[in-house]
Every structure is written in C-alpha cells, then in structure tokens.
KOLZARO-474623 format. One record per atom (N, C-alpha, C): residue number from 0; residue in one letter; atom name; x, y, z. Coordinates in Angstrom, 3 decimals, padded with zeros to 6 digits. Example, Ala and Ser with C-alpha at 12.3 -4.5 7.8 and 13.67 -1.06 7.14 Angstrom:
BEGIN
rec num=0&residu=A&atome=N&X=013.190&Y=-005.690&Z=007.800
rec num=0&residu=A&atome=CA&X=012.300&Y=-004.500&Z=007.800
rec num=0&residu=A&atome=C&X=013.200&Y=-003.300&Z=007.800
rec num=1&residu=S&atome=N&X=012.850&Y=-002.250&Z=007.080
rec num=1&residu=S&atome=CA&X=013.670&Y=-001.060&Z=007.140
rec num=1&residu=S&atome=C&X=012.900&Y=000.030&Z=007.870
***
This chain:
BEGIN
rec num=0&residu=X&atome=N&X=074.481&Y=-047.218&Z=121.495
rec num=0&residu=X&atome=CA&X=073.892&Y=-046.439&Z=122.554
rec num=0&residu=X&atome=C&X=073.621&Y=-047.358&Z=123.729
rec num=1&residu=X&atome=N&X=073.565&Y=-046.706&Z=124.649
rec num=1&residu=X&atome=CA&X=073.014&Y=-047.475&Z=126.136
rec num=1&residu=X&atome=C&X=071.769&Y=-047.349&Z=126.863
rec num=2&residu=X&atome=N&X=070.974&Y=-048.097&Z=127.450
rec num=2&residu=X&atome=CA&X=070.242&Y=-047.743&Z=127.846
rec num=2&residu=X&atome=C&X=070.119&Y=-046.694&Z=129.321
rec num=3&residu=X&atome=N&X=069.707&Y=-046.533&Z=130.283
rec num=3&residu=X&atome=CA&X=069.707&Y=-045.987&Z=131.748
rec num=3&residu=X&atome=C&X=070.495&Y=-047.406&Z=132.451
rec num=4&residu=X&atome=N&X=070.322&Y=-048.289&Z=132.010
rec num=4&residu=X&atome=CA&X=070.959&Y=-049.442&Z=132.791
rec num=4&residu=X&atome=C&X=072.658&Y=-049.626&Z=132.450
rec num=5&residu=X&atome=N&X=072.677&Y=-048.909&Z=131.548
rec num=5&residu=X&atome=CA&X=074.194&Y=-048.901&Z=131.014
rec num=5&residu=X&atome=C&X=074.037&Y=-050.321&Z=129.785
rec num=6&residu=X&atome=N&X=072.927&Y=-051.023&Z=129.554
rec num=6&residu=X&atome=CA&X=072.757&Y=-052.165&Z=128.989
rec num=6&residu=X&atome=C&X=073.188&Y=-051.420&Z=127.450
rec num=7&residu=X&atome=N&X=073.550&Y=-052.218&Z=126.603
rec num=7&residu=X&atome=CA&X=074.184&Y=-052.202&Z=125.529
rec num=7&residu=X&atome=C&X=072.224&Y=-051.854&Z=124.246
rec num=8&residu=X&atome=N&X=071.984&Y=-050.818&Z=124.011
rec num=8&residu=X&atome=CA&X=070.873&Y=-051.038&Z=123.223
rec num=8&residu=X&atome=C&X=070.714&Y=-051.085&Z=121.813
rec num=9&residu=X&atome=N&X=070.085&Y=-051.438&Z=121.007
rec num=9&residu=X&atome=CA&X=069.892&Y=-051.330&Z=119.441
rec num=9&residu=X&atome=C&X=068.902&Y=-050.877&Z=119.475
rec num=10&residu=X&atome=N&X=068.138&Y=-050.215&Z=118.223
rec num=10&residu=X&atome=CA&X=067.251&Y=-049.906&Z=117.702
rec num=10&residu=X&atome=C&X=066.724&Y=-050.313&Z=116.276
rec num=11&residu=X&atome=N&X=065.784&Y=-050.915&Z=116.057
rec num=11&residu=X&atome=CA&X=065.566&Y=-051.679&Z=115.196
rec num=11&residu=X&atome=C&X=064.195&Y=-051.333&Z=114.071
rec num=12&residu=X&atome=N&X=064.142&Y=-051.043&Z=112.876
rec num=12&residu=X&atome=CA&X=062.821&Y=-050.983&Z=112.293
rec num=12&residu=X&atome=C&X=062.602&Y=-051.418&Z=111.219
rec num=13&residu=X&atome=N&X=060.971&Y=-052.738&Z=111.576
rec num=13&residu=X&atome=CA&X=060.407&Y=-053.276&Z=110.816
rec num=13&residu=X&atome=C&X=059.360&Y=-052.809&Z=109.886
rec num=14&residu=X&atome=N&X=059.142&Y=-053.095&Z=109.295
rec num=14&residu=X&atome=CA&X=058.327&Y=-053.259&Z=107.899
rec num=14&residu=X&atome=C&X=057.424&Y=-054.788&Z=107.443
rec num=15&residu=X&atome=N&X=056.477&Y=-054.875&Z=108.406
rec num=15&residu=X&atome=CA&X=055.500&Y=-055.916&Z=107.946
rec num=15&residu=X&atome=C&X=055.227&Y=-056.598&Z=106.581
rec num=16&residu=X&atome=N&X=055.097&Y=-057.772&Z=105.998
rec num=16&residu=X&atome=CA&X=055.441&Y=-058.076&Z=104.621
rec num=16&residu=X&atome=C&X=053.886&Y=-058.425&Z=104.482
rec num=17&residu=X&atome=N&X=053.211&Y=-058.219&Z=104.880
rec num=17&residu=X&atome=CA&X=051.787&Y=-059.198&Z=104.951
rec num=17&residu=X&atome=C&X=050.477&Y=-057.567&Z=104.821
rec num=18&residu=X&atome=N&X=051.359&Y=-056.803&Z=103.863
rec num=18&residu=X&atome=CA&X=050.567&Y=-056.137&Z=103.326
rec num=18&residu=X&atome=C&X=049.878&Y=-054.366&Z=103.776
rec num=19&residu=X&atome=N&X=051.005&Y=-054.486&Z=104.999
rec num=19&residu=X&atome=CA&X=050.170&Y=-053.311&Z=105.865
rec num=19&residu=X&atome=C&X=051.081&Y=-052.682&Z=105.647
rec num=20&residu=X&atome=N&X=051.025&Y=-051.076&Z=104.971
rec num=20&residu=X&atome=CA&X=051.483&Y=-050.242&Z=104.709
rec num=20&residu=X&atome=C&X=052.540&Y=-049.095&Z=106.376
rec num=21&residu=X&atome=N&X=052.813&Y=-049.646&Z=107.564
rec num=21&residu=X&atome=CA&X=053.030&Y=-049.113&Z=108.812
rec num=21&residu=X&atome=C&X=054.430&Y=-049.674&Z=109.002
rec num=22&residu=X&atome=N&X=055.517&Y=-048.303&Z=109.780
rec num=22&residu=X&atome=CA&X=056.544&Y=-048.964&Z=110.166
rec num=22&residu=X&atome=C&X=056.588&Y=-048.952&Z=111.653
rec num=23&residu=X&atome=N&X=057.116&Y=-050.174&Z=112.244
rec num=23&residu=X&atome=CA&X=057.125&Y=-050.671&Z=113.196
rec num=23&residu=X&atome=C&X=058.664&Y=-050.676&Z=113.857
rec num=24&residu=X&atome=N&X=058.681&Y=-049.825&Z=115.281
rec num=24&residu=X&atome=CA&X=059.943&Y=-050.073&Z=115.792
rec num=24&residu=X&atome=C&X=060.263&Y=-051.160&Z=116.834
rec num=25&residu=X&atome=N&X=061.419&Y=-051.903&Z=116.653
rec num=25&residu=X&atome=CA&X=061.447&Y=-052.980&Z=118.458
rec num=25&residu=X&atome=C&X=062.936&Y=-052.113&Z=119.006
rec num=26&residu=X&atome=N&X=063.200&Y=-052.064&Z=120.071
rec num=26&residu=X&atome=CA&X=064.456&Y=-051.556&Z=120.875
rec num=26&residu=X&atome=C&X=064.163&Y=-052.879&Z=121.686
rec num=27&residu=X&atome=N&X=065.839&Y=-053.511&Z=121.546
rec num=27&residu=X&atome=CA&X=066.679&Y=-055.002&Z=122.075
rec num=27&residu=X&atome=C&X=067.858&Y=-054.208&Z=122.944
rec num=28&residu=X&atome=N&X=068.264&Y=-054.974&Z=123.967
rec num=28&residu=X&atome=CA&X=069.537&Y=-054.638&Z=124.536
rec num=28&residu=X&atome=C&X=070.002&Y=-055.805&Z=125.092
rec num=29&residu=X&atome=N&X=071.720&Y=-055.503&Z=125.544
rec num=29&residu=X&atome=CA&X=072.111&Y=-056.579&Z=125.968
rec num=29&residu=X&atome=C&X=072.934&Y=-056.468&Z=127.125
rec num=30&residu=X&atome=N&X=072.813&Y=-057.043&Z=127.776
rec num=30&residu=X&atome=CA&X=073.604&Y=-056.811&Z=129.228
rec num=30&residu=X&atome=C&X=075.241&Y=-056.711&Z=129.139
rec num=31&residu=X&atome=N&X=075.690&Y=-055.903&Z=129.989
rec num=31&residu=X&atome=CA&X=077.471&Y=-055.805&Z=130.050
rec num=31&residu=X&atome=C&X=077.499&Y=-057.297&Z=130.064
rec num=32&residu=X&atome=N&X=078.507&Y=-057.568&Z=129.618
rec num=32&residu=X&atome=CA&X=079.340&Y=-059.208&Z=129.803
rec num=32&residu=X&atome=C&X=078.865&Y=-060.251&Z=129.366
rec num=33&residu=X&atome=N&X=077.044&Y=-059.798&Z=128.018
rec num=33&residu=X&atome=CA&X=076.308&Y=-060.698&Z=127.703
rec num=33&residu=X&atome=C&X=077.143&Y=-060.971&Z=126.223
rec num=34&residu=X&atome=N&X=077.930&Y=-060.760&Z=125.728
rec num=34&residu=X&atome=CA&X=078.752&Y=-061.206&Z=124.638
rec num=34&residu=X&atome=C&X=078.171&Y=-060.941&Z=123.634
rec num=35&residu=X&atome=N&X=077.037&Y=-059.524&Z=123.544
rec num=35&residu=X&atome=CA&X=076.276&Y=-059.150&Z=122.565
rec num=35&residu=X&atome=C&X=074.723&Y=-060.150&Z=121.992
rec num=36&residu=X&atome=N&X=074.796&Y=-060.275&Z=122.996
rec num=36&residu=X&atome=CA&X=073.065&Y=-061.084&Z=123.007
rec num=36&residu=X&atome=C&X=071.752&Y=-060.199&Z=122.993
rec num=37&residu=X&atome=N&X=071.281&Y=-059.885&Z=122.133
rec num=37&residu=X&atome=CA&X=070.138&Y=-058.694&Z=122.384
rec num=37&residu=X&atome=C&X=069.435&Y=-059.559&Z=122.607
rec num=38&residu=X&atome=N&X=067.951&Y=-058.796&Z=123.349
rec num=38&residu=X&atome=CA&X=066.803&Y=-059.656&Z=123.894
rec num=38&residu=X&atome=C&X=065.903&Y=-057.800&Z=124.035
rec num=39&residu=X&atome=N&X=065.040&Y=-058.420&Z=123.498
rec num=39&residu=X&atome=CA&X=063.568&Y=-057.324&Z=123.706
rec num=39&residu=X&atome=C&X=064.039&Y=-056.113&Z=124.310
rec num=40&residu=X&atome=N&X=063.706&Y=-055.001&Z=124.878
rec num=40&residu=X&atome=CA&X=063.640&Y=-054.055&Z=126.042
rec num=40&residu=X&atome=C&X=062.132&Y=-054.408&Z=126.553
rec num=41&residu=X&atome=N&X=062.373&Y=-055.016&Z=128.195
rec num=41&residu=X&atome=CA&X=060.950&Y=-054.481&Z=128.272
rec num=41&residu=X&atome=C&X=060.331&Y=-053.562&Z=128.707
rec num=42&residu=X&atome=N&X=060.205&Y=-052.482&Z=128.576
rec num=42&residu=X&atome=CA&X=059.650&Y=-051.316&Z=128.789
rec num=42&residu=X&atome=C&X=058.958&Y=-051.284&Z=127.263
rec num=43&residu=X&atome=N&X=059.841&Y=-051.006&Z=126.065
rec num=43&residu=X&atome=CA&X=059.308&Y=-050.536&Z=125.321
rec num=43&residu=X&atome=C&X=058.398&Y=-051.567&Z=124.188
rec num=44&residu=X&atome=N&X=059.188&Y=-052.747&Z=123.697
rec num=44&residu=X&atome=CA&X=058.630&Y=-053.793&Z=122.997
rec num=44&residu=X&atome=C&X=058.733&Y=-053.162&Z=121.426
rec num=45&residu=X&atome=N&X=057.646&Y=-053.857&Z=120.607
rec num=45&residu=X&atome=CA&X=057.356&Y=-053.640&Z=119.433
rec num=45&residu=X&atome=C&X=056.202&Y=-052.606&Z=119.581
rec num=46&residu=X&atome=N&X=056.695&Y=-051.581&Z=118.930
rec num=46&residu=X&atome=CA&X=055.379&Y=-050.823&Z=118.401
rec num=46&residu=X&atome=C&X=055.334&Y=-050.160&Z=117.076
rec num=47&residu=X&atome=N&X=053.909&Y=-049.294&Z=116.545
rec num=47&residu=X&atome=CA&X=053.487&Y=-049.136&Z=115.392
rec num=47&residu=X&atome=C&X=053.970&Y=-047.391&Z=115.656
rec num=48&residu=X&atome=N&X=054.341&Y=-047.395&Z=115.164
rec num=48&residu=X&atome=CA&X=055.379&Y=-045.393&Z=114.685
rec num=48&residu=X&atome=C&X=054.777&Y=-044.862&Z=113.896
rec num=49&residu=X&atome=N&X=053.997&Y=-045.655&Z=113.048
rec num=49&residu=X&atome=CA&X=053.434&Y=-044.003&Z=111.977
rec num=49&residu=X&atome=C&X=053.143&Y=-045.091&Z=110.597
rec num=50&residu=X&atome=N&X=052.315&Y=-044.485&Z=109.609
rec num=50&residu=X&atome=CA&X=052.427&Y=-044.870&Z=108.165
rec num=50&residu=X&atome=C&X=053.192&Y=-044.308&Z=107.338
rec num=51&residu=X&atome=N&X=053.349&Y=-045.556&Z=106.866
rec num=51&residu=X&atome=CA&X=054.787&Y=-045.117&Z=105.642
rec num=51&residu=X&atome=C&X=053.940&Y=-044.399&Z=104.795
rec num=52&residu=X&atome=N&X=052.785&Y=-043.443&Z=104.428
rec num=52&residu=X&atome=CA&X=052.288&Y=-042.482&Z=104.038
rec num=52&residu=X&atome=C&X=052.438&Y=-041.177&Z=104.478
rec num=53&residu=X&atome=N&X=052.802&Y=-041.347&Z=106.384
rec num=53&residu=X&atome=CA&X=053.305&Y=-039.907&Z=106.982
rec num=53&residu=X&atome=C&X=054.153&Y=-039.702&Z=106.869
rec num=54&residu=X&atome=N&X=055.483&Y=-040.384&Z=106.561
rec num=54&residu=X&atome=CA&X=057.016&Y=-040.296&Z=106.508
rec num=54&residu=X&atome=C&X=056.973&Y=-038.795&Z=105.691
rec num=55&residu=X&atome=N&X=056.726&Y=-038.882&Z=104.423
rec num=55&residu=X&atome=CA&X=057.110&Y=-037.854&Z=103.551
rec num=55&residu=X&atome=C&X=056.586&Y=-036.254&Z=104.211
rec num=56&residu=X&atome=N&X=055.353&Y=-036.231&Z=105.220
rec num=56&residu=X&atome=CA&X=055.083&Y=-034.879&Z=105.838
rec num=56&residu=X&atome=C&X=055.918&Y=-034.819&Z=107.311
rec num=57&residu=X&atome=N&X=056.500&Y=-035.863&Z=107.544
rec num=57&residu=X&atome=CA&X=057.713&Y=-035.655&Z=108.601
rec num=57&residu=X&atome=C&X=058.710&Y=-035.854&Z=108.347
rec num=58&residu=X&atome=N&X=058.998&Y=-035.878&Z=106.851
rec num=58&residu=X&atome=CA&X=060.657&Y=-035.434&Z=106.693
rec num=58&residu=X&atome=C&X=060.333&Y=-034.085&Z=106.327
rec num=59&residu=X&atome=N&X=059.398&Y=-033.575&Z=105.636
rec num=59&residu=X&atome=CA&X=059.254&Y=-032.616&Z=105.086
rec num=59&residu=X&atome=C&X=059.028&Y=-031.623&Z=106.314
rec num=60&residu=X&atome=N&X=058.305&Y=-031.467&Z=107.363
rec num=60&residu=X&atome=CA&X=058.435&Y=-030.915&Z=108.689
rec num=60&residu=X&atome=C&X=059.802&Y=-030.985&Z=109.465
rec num=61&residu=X&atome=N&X=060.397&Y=-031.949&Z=109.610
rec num=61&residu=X&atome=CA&X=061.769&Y=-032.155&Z=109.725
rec num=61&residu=X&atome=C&X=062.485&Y=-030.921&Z=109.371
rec num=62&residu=X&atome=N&X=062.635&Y=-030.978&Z=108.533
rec num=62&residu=X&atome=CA&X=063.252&Y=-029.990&Z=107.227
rec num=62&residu=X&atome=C&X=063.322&Y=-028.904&Z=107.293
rec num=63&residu=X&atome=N&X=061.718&Y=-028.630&Z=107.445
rec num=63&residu=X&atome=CA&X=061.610&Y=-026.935&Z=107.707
rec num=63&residu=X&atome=C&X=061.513&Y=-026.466&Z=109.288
rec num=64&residu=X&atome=N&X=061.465&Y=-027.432&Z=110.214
rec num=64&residu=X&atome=CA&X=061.902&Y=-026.519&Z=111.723
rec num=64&residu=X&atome=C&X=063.286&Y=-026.774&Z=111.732
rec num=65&residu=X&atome=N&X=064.130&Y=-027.469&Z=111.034
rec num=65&residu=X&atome=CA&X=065.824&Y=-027.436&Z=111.125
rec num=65&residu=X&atome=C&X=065.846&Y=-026.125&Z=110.195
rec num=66&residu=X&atome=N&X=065.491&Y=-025.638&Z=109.059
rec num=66&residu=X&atome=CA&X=066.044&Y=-023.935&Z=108.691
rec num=66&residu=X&atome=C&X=065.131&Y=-023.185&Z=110.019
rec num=67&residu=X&atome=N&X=064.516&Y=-023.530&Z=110.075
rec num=67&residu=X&atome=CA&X=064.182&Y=-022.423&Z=110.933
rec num=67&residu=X&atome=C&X=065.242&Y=-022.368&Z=112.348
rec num=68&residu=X&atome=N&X=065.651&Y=-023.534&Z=113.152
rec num=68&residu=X&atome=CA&X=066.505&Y=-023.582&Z=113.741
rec num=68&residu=X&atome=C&X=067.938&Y=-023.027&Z=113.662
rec num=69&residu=X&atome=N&X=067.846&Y=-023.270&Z=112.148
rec num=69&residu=X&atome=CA&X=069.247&Y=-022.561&Z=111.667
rec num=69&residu=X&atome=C&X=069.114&Y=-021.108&Z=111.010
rec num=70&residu=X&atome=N&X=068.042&Y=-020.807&Z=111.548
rec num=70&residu=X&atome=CA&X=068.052&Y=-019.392&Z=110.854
rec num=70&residu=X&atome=C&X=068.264&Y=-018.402&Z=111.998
rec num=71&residu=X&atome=N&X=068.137&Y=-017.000&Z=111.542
rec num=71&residu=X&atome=CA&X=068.314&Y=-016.131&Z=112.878
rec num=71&residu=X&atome=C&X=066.781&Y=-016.188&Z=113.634
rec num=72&residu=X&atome=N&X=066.071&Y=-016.800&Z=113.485
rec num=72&residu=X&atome=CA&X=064.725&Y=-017.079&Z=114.351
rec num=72&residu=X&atome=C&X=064.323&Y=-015.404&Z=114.365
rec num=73&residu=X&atome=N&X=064.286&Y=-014.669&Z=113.420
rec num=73&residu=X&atome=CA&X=063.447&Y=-013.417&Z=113.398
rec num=73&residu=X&atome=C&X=062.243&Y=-014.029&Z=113.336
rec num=74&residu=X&atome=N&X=061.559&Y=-012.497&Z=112.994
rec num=74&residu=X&atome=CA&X=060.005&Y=-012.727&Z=112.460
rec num=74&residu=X&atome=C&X=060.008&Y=-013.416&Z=110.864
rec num=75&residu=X&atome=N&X=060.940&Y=-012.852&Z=110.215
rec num=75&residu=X&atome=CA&X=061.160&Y=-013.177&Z=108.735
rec num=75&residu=X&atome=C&X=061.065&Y=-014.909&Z=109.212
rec num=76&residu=X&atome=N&X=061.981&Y=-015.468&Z=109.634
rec num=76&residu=X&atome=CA&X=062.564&Y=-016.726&Z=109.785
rec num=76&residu=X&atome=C&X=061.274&Y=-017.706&Z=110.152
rec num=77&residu=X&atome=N&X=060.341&Y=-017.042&Z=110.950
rec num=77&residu=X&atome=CA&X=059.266&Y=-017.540&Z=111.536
rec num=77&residu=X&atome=C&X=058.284&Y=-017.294&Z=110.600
rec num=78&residu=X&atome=N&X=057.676&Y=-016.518&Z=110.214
rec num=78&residu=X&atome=CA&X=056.546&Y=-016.294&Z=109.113
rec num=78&residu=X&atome=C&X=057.075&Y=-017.775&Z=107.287
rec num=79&residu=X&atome=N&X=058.454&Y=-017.798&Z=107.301
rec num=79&residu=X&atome=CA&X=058.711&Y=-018.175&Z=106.494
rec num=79&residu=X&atome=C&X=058.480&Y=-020.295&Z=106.783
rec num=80&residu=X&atome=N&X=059.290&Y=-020.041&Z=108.140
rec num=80&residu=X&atome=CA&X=058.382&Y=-021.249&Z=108.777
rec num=80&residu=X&atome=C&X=056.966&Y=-022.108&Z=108.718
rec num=81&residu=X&atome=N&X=055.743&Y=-020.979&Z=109.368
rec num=81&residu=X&atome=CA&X=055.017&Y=-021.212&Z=109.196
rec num=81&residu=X&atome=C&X=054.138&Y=-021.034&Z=107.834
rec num=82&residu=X&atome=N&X=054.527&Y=-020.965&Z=106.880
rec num=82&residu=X&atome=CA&X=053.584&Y=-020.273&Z=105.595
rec num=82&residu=X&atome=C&X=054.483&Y=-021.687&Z=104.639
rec num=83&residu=X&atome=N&X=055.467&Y=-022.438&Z=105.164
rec num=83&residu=X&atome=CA&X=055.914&Y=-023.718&Z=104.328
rec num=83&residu=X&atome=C&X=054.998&Y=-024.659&Z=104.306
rec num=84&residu=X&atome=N&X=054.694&Y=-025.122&Z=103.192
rec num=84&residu=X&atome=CA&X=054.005&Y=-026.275&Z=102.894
rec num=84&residu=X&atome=C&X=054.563&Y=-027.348&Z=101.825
rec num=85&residu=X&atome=N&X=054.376&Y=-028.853&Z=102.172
rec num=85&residu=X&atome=CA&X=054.552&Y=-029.786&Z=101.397
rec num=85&residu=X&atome=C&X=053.259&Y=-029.511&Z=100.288
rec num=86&residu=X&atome=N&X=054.459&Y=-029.524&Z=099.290
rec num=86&residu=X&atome=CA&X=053.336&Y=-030.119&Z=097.806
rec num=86&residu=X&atome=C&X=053.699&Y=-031.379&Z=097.146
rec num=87&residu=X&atome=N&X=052.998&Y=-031.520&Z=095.993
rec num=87&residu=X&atome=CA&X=052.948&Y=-032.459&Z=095.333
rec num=87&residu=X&atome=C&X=052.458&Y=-034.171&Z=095.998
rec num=88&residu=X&atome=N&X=052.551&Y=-035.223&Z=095.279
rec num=88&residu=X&atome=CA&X=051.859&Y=-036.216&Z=095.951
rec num=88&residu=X&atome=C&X=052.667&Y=-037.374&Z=096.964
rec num=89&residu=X&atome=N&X=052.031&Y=-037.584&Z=097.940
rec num=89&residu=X&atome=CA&X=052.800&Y=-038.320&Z=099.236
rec num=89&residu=X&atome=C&X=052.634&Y=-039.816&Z=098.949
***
C-alpha cells in the first residue's frame, strides 16, 4: 500500500514480551527510489490498539455486521443483528 505521499507503506503489529497483555501497531514507509528502506511514519508512530482480551468481541462484532451487510438489511436482518451476542469465555 501507499501512503498520500505515494511513499511505499507497511503496516506492522507488535506484541510486547515484558508481560502486558496489549497489541501495538507501528506504520513505516519508504520513499520512491529508497530501495525499500522503511523508517517510522511520522504522523502516526507506535501506538496501543486494543487488548488482546478485546480481539475476540471484535472479531465476533466483525462477524455479525458483515451478515448483516450481506443480508437483505430487512427488519428480520436487523433485529437478528442486534439481539447477537458473544458467549462463552474471552
């Protein structure tokens, strides 16, 4: 992917080893003609995205606004939407 600069970008995600349960994203890019040299973005940097405890209620949300997306978006489609819930343990 590219950035707005046309710069060459990656996207990258860490996982702290020093005990903290949080995943962490950095976005690097690299300039046309830089021979694939990533370096930071600075706009965005390193940041903290969520706990690897929320993952499982945002795949699971994920999930259910894509059927609903893929459904005929009635009332059925929507009531069935909203009345979904994650069970069991996260």
């Amino acid at each position: 992917m590219t950035d707005l600069l046309g710069r060459l970008a990656a996207l990258g995600q860490v996982t702290p080893t020093t005990g903290i349960v949080e995943l962490w994203e950095s976005v690097h890019v690299a300039e046309p003609g830089s021979g694939g040299t990533f370096r930071p973005h600075p706009s965005v940097g390193h940041v903290k995205i969520g706990c690897v405890w929320e993952l499982a209620v945002t795949r699971h949300e994920t999930q259910a606004w894509t059927r609903f997306l893929q459904s005929a978006r009635d009332g059925r489609a929507k009531l069935a939407y909203l009345v979904d819930r994650l069970t069991g343990a996260v």
